[in-house]
FIVEXDREN-431226 format. One record per residue: z negated, x, y of N, C-alpha, C in turn; residue in three letters. Coordinates in steps of 0.02 Angstrom, whole numbers, plus 32768, in hexadecimal, padded with zeros to 4 digits. Last residue first. Layout:
ZXYZXYZXYALA...
This chain:
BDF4C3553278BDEDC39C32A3BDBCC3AE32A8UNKBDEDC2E3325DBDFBC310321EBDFEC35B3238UNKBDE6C27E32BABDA4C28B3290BD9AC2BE3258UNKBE52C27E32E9BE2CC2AA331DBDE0C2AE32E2UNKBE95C21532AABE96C25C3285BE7AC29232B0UNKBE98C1A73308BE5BC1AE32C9BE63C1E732BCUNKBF10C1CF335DBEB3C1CD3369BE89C1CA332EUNKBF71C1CD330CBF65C1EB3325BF21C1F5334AUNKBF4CC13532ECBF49C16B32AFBF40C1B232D2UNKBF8CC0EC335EBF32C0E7333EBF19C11B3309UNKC009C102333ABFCBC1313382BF7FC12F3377UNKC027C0B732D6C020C11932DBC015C11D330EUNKC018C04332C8BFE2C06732CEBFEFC0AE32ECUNKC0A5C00932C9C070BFF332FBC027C02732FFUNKC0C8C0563279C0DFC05A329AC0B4C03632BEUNKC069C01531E3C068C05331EEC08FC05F3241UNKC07ABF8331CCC059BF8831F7C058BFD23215UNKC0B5BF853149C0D6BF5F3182C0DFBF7631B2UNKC064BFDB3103C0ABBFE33102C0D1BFE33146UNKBFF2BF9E30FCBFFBBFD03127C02ABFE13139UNKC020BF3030A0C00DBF2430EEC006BF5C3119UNKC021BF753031C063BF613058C056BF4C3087UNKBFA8BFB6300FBFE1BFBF3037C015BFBD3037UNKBF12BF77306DBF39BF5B303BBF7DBF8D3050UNKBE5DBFBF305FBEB6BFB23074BEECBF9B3052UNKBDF2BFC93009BE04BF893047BE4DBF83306DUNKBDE8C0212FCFBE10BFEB2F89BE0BBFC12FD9UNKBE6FC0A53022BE15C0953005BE35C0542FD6UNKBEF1C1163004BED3C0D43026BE85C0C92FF5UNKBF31C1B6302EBF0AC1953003BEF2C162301DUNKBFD3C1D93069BF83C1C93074BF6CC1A2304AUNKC04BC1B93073C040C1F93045BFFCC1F43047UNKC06CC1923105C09AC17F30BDC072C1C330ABUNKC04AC1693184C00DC1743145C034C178310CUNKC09EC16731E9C062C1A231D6C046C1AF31A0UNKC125C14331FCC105C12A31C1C0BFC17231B1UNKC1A9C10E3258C197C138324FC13EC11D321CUNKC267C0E03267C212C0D83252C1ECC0F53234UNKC2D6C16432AAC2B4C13F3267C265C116327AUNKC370C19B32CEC336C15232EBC30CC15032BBUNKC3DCC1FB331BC3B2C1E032D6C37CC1DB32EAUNKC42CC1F033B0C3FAC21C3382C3D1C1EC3339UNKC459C19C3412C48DC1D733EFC468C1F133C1UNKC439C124345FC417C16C3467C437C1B93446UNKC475C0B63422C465C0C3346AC446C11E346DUNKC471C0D8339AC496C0CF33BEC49BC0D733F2UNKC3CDC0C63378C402C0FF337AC44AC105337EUNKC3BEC04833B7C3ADC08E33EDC3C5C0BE33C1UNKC3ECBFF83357C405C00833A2C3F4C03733E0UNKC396C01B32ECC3FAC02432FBC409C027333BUNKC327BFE6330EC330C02F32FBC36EC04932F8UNKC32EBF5C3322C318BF9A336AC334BFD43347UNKC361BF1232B4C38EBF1A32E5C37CBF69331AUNKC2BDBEBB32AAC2F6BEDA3294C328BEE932D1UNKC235BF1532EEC25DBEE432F3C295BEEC32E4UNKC1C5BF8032D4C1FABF7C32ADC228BF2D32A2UNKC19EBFA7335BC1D4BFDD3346C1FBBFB13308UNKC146BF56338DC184BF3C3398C1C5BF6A3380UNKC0C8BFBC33A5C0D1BF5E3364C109BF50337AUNKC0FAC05F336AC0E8C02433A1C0FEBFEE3373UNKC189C0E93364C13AC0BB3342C135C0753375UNKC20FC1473320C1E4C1053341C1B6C0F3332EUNKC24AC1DB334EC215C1D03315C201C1763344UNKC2E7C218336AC2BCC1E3337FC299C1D33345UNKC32AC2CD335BC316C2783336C2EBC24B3358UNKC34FC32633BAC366C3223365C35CC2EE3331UNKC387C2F6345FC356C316341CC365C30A33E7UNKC3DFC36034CBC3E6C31F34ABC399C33C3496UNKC3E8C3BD3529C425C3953546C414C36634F7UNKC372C421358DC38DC3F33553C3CCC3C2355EUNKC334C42C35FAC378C46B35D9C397C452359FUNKC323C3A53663C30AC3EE3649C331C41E362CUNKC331C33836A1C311C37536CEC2FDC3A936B4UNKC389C313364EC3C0C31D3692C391C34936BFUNKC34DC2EC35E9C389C32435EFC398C332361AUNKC2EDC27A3618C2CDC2C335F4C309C2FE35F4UNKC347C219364BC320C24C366BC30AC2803656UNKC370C20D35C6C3AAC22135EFC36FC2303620UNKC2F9C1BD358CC31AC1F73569C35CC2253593UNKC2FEC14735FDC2B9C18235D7C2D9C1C435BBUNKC35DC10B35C8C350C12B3618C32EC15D361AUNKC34FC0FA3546C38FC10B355AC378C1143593UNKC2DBC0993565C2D0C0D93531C308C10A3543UNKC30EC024359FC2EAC05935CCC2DEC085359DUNKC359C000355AC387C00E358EC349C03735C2UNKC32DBFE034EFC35DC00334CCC36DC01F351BUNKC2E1BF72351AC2BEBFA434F8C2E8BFEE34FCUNKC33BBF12353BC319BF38356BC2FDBF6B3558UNKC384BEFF34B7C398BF1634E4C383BF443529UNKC2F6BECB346CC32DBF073466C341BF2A3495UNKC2EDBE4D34C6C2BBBE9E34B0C2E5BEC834AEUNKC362BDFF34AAC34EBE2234F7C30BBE4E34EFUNKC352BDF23420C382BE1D343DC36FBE37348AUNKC2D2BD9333F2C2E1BE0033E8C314BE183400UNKC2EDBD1C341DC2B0BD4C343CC2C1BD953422UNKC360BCF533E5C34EBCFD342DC315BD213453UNKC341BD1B3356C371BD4A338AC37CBD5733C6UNKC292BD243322C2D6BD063346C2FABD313370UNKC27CBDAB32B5C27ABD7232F0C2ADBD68330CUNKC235BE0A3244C283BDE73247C25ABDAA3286UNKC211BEBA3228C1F5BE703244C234BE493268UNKC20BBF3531A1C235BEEE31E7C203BECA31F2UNKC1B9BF713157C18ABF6B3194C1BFBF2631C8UNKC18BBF3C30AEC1C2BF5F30F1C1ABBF3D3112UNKC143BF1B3051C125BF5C3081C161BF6530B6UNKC144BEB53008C16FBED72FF7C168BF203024UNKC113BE4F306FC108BE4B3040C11BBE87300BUNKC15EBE5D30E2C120BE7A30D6C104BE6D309DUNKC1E0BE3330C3C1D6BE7630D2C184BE8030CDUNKC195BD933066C1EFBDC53086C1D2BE1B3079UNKC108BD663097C14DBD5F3096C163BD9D3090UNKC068BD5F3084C09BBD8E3080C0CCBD963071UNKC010BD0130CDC047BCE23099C065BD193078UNKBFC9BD39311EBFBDBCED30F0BFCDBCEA30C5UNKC00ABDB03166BFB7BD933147BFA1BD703118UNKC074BD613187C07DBD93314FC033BDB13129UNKC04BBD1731DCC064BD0331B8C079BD253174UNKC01EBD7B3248C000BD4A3223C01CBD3131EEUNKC09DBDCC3269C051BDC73248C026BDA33213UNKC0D5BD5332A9C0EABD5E3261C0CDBD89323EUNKC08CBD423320C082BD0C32E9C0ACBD2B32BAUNKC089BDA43347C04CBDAB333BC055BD6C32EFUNKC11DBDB7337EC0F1BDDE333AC0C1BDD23318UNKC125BD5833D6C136BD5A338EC11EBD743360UNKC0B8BD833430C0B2BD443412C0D6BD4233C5UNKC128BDF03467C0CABDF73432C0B0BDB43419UNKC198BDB5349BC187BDC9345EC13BBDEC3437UNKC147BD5634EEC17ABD2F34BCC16CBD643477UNKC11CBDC4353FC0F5BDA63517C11BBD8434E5UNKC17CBE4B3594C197BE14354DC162BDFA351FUNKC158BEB535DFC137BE6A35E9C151BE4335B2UNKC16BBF4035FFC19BBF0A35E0C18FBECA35EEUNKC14DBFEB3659C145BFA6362CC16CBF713627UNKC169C0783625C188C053362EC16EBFFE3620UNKC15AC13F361AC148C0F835F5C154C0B13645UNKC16CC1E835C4C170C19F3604C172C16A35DDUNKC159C27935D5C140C23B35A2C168C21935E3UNKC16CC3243572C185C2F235A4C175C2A9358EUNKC140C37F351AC159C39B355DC166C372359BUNKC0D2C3913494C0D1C37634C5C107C38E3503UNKC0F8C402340CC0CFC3F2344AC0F8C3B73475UNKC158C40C33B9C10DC3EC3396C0D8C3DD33D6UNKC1C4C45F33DAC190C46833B7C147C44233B7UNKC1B8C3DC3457C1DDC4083432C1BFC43A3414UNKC1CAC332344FC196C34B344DC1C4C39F3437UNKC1BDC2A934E8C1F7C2E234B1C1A7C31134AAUNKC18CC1FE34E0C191C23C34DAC1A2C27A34AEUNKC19AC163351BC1C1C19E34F9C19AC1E3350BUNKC163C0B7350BC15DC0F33529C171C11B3504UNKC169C015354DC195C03F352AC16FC07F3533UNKC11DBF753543C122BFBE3568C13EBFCA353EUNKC0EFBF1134F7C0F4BEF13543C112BF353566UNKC113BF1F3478C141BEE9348EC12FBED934CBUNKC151BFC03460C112BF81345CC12CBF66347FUNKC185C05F3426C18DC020344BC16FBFD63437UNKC180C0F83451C14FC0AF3440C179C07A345AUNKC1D9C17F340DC1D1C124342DC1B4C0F83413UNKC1DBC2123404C1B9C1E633EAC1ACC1A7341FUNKC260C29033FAC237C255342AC22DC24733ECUNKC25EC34C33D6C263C2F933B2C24AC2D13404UNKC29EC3E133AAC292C3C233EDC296C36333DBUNKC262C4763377C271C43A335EC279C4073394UNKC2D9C50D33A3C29AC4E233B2C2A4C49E3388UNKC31EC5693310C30BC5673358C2DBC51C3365UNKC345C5173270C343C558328CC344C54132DDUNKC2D9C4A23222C316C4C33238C2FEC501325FUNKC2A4C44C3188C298C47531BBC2E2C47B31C9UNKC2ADC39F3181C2BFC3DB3163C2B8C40931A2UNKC206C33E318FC24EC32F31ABC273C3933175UNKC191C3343163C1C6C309314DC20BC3063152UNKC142C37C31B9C151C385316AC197C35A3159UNKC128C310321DC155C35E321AC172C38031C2UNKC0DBC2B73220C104C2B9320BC13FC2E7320AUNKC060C2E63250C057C2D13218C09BC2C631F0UNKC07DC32332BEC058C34E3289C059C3383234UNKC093C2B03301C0D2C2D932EEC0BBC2FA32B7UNKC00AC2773305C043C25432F1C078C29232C7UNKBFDFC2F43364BFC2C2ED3327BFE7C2B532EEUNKC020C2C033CCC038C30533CFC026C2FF3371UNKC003C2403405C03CC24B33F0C046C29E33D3UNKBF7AC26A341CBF7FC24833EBBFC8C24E33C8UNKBFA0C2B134A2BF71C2C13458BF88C2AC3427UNKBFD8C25134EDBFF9C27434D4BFD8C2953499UNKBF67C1EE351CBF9FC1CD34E7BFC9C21334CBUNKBEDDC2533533BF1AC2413553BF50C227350EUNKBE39C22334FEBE58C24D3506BE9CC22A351EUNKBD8FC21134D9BDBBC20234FFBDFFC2353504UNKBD29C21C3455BD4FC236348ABD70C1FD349FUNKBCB1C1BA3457BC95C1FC3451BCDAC21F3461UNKBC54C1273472BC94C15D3489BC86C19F347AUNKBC21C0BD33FBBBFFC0FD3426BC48C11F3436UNKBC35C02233FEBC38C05033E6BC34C0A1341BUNKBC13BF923437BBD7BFBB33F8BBFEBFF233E0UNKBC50BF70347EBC6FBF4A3447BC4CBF703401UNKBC2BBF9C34FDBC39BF5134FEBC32BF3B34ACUNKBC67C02634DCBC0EC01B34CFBC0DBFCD34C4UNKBCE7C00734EBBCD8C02834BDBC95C01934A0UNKBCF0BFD73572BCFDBFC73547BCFABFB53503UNKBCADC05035AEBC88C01435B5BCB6BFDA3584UNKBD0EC0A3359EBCCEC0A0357BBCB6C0653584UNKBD82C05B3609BD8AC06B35B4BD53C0873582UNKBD53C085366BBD4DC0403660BD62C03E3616UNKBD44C1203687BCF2C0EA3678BCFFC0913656UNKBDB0C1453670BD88C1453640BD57C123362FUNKBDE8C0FF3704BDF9C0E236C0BDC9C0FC3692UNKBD7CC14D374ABD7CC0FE3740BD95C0D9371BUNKBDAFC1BD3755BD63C1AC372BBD54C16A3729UNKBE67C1C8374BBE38C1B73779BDDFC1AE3733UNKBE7BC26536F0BE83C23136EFBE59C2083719UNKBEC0C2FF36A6BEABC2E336D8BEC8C29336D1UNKBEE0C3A33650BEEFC349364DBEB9C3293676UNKBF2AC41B3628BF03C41F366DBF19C3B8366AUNKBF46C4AE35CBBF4DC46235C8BF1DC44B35FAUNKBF79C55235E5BF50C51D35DCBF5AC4DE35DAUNKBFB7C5EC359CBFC0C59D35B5BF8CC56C35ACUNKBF7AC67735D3BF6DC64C3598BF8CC60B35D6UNKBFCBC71C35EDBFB4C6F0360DBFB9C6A835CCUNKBFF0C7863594BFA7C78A35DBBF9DC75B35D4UNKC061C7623574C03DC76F3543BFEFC76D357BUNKC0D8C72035C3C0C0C73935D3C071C73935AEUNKC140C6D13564C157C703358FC133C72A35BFUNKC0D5C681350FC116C6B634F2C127C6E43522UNKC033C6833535C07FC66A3552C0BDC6A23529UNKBFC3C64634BABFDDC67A34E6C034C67C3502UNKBF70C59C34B7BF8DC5E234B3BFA7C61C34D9UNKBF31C53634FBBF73C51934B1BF87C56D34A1UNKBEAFC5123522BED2C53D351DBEF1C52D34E9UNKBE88C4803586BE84C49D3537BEC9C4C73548UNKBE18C41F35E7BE5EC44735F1BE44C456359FUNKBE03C3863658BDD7C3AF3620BE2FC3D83616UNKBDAEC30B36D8BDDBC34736B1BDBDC3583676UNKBD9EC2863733BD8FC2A336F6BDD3C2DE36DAUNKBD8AC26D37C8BDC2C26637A5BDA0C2873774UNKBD51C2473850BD59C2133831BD83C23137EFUNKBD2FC2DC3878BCFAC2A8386ABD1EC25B384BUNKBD96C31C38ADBD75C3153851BD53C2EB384BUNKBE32C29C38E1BDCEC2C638EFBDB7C2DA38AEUNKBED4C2C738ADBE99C29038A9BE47C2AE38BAUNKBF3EC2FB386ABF52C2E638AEBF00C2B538BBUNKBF1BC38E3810BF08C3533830BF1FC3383873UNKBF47C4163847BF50C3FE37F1BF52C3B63802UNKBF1BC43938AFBF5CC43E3893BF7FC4273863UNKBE96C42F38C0BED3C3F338E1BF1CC41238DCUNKBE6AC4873867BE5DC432384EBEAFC406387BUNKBE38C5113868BE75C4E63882BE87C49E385DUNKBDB7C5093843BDCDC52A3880BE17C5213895UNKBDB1C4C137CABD9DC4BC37F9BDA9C4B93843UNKBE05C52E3788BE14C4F4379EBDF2C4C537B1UNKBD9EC58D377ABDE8C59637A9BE12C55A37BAUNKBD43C567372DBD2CC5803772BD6FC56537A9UNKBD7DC55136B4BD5FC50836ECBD5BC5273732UNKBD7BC5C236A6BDCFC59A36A4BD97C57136B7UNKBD02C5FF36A2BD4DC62536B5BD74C5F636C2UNKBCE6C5B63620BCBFC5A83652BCF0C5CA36A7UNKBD4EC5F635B8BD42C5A835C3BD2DC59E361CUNKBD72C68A35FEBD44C65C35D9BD49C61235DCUNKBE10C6F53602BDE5C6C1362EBDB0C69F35F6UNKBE64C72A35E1BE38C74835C0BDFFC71635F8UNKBEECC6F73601BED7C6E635B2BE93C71B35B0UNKBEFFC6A33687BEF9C6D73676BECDC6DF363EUNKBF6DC6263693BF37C64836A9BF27C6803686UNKBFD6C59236B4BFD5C5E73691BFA2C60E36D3UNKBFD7C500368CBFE2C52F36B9BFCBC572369CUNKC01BC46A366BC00EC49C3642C021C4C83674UNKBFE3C3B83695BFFAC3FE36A9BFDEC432366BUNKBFD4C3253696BFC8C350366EC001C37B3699UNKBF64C27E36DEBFA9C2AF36ECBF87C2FC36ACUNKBF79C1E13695BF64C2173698BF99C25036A6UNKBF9CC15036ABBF61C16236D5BF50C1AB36C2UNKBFFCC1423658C01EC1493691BFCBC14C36C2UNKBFD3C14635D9BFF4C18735F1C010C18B363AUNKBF21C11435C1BF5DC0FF35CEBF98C14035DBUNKBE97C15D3552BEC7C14C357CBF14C15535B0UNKBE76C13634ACBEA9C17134D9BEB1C149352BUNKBDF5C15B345CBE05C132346CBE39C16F34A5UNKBD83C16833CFBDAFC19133FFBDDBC158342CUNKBCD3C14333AFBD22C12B33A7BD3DC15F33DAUNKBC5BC11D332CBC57C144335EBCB8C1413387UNKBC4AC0C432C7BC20C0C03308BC31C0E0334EUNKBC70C0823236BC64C0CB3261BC63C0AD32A6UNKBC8DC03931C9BC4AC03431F3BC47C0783220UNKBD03BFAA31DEBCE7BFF831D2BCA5C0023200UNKBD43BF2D31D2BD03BF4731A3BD0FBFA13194UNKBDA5BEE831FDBDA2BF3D31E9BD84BF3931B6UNKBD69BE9B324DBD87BE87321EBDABBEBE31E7UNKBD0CBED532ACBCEEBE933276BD16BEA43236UNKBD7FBF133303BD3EBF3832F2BD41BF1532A4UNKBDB1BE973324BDD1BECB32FEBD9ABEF032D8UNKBD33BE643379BD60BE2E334DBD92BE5E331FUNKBD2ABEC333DBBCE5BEB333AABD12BE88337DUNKBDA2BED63413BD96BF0533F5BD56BEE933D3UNKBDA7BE3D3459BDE4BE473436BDBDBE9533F2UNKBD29BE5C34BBBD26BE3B347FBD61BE42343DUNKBD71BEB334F8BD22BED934D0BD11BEAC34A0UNKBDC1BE743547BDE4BEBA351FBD9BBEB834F7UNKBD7ABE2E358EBD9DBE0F3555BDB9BE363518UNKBD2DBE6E35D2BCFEBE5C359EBD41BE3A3561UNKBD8DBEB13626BD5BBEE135F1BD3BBEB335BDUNKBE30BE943652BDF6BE803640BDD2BE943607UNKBE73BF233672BE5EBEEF36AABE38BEAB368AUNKBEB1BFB63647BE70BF7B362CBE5ABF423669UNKBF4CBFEE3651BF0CBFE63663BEEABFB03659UNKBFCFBFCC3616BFA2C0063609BF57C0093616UNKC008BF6B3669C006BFA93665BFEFBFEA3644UNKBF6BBF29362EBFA7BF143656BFC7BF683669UNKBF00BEC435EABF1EBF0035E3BF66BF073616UNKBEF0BE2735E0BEC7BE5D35E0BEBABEB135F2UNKBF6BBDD835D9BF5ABE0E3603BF24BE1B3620UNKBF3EBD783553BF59BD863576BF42BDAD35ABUNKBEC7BDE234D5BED8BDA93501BF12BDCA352FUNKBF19BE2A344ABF03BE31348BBF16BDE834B0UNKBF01BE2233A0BF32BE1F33DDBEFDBE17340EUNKBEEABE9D332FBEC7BE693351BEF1BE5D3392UNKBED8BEFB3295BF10BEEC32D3BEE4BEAC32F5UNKBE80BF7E3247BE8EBF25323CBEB7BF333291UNKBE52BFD531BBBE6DBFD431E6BE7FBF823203UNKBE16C0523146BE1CC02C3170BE3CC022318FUNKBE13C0E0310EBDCDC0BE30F3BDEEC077310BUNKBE97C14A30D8BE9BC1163104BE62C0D630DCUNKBE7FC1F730CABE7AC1AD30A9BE6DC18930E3UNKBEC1C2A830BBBEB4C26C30EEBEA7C21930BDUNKBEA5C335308DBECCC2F63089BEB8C2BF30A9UNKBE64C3B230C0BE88C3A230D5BEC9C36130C3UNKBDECC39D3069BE10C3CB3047BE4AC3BC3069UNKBDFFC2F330A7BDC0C3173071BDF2C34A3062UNKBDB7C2823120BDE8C2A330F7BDBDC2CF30C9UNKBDD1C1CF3146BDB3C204313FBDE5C233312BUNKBDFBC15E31CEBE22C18E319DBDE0C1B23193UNKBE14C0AD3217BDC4C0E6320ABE01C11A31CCUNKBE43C05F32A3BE45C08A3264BE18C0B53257UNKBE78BFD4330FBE42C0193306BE5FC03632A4UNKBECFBF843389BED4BFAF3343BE97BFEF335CUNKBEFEBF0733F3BECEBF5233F6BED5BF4D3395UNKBF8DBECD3443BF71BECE341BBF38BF183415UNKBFE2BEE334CFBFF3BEA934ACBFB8BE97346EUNKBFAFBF633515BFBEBF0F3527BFA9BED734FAUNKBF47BFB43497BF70BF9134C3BF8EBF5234EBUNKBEDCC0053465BED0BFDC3490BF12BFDA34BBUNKBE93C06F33D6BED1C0663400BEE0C018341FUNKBE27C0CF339EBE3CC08733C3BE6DC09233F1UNKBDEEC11D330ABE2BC10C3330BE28C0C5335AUNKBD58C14A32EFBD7EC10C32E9BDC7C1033322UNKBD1BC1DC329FBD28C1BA32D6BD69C17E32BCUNKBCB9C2553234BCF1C2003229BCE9C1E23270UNKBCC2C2F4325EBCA9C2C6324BBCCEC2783258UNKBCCDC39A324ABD09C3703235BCBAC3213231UNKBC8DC40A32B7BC98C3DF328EBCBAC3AE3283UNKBD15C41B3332BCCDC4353310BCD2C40232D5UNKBD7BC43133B2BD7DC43C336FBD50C4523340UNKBD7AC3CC3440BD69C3FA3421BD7BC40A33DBUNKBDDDC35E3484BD9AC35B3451BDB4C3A7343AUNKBDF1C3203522BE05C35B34F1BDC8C35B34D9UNKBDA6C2EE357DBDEAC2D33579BE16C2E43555UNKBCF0C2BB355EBD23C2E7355ABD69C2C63554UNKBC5EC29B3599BC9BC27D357EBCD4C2AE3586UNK
């Protein structure tokens, strides 16, 4: 099991993305580097099944994922799946660029309890050379991601629970990195570093991370507990399932709820993202970023996207992976429309099938 997928054949893996509040899978092929969206279905999560991040009931989480799986109707088998960001530690350390794969396990190995506050024996690794260090050409930066073997194991067993074969595993930041990839194009180039956050925000957790040039530098994450509001969603979901009122009917992603239930979100939302983003400045050289990209099933509650770019000083947008992707005849898309911000992490894992 790997915590970093390799880059070999390009074959169809099933995005699963397993949160609190709700699990989302996705099947993407591609062809001549365009991407088609074969699939996709949303399924709410029993109550705290998931907690933090972490899987605390397996068969309910395995049924919730055989019940999505079903309703998909995709037949791929094989799935990526990310785990949590607050069960994985990531370091980028500098080694010596003429080292071998086999070279770079050796050495970190040999200093494990530097990297790891944890026995190897309980902890799953895996590293990927991202390149050669600008300021020191010798030496290659590595990616060094660690995680207890107990979360992986309980997130396969998940996986297998629900008939599908694990084939990676990897850290929530991945995914977020392949997201940006997707939406970089979009934005207008500039001159010196690109420096963006991307905020999840889901209606039981918040999580931020700055990405500069396109990499990964800083994550944190935050939980919420606001079932009230995953309850809402789920039911105006639904309802837009049935009936396709208003905005989903029409592909905009708002989701309009009660004021009593979407303002104290907001607010909290707005007040730990704003903590999040003022830590990232105060311990690094940055003094802002150039845009907040939002995803997560609670990004498009009306109101959130004004008030964190307010609260935060930086242009806010909902963010939309698949605008430009070819759909199969099983997708509908204005429902992707809706639904696109709740997925883009799930997207960011399916597109591990285009590498």
């Amino acid at each position: 099991m790997r915590l970093i997928g390799r880059r070999k054949k390009r074959r169809t893996l099933l995005g699963v993305d397993i949160g609190s509040a709700s699990v989302k899978v996705l099947e993407l092929s591609e062809s001549n580097g365009n991407h088609c969206v074969e699939s996709y279905a949303i399924e709410a999560m029993p109550p705290d099944a998931v907690v933090n991040g972490n899987i605390s009931d397996i068969g309910g989480v395995g049924e919730a994922l055989k019940r999505v799986c079903a309703r998909s109707g995709s037949r791929a088998c094989r799935a990526v799946a990310a785990v949590a960001e607050t069960s994985v530690i990531a370091r980028t350390i500098a080694l010596d660029a003429s080292l071998s794969d086999q070279g770079i396990l050796e050495h970190i190995a040999a200093d494990a309890d530097r990297y790891v506050p944890y026995p190897l024996d309980e902890v799953s690794m895996d590293f990927e050379v991202r390149g050669l260090s600008e300021e020191h050409p010798e030496r290659a930066e590595v990616l060094l991601v660690a995680c207890r073997r107990s979360d992986v194991d309980r997130l396969c067993r998940v996986l297998r629970g629900a008939g599908l074969e694990p084939a990676v595993v990897e850290p929530e930041a991945q995914a977020v990195e392949r997201v940006f990839e997707l939406l970089e194009p979009r934005f207008d180039r500039q001159v010196g570093e690109v420096v963006m956050a991307m905020a999840n925000a889901g209606a039981m957790a918040t999580s931020l991370w700055v990405l500069v040039d396109g990499r990964v530098v800083f994550s944190r994450a935050q939980a919420l507990g606001h079932r009230r509001i995953a309850d809402a969603i789920q039911e105006c979901r639904s309802l837009s399932n049935q009936e396709a009122p208003g905005a989903a009917r029409e592909g905009h992603p708002t989701l309009d709820l009660d004021e009593s239930v979407a303002r104290p979100f907001i607010e909290e939302t707005t007040r730990h993202l704003s903590r999040s983003l003022r830590f990232f400045c105060t311990s690094t050289h940055y003094s802002d970023v150039d845009r907040i990209l939002l995803i997560g099933g609670a990004a498009a509650v009306r109101g959130l996207p004004e008030a964190l770019q307010n609260a935060l000083q930086a242009p806010t947008v909902l963010s939309d992976p698949f605008a430009g992707m070819a759909l199969s005849s099983r997708v509908d898309a204005a429902k992707l429309a809706a639904d696109a911000p709740a997925l883009a992490l799930c997207c960011g894992l399916a597109t591990r099938s285009a590498r």
